[in-house]
C-alpha positions in Angstrom: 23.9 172.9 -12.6 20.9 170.4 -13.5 23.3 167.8 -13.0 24.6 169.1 -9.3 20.8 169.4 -8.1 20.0 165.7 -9.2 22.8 164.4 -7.2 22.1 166.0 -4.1 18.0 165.1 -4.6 19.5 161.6 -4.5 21.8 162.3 -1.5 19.4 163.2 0.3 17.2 160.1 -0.9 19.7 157.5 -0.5 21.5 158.5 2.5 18.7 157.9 4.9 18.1 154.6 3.5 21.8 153.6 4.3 21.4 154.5 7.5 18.4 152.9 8.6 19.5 149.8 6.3 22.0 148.1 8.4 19.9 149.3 11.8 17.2 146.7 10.7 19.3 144.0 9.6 20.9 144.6 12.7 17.2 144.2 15.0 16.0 141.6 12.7 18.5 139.3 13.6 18.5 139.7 17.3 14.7 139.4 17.5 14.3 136.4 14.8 17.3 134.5 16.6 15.9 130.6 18.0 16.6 129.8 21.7 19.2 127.1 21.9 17.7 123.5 21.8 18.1 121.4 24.5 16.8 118.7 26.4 16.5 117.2 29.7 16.1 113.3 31.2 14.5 112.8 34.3 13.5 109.8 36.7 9.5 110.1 37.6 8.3 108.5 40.9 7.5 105.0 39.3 11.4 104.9 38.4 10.5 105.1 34.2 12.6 108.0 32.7 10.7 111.4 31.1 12.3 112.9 28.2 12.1 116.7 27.3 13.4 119.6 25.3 12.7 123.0 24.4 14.3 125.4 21.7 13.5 123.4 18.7 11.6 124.3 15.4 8.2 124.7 16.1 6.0 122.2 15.1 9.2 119.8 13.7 9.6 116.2 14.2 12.7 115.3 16.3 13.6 111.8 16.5 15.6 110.3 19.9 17.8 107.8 20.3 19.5 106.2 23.4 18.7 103.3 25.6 14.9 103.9 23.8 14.3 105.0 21.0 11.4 107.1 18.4 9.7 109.8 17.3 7.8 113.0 18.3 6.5 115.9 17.2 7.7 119.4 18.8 4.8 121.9 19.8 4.0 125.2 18.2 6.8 126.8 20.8 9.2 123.9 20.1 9.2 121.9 22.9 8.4 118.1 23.2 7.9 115.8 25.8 8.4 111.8 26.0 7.3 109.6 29.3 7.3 106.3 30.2 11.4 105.1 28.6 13.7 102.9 29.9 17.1 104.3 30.8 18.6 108.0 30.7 20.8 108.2 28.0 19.9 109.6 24.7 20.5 112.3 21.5 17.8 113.9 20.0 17.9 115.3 16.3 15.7 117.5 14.5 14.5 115.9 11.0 15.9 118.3 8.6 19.5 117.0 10.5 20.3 120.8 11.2 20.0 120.2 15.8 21.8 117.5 17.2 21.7 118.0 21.3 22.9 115.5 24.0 20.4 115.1 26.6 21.6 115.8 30.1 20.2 113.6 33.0 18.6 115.9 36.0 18.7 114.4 39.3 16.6 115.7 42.2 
């Protein structure tokens, strides 16, 4: 009898904790998931080409590559911004080599 009332005490412990379990895994990974990276190239009004992208690790240093390239950091809400390049092709990558995006050229 001892033996009966311990295992429901732990039913009734353990069951709630199963059920919530997979409910939180479940909202942690939709609110913790990263927008997608990507980045734009755009022709200013003195005909040099503006690089940007959003959706990147905050605070991360992407490097870009193309018919210019360098270095940048991204901002605390991952975005980054280049002016002043020559030409309106390029890739960006994030350091750690995990985000490699093609930048798409936005015409107005």
């Amino acid at each position: 009898m001892n033996r009966t009332r311990r295992l429901a005490a732990l039913t009734l412990l353990v069951a709630p904790a199963l059920a919530v379990g997979p409910a939180l895994a479940a909202h942690a990974a939709t609110t913790a998931a990263p927008a997608a990276a990507k980045c734009n190239v755009e022709v200013d009004s003195a005909g040099k080409y503006h690089l940007w992208g959003e959706g990147f690790p905050a605070g991360m240093k992407v490097t870009y590559s193309g018919s210019a390239s360098g270095s940048v950091p991204t901002d605390k809400t991952g975005r980054f911004d280049v002016g002043g390049l020559s030409g309106s092709t390029y890739v960006v990558k994030t350091a750690d080599g995990k985000t490699t995006v093609h930048c798409v050229e936005i015409t107005h």
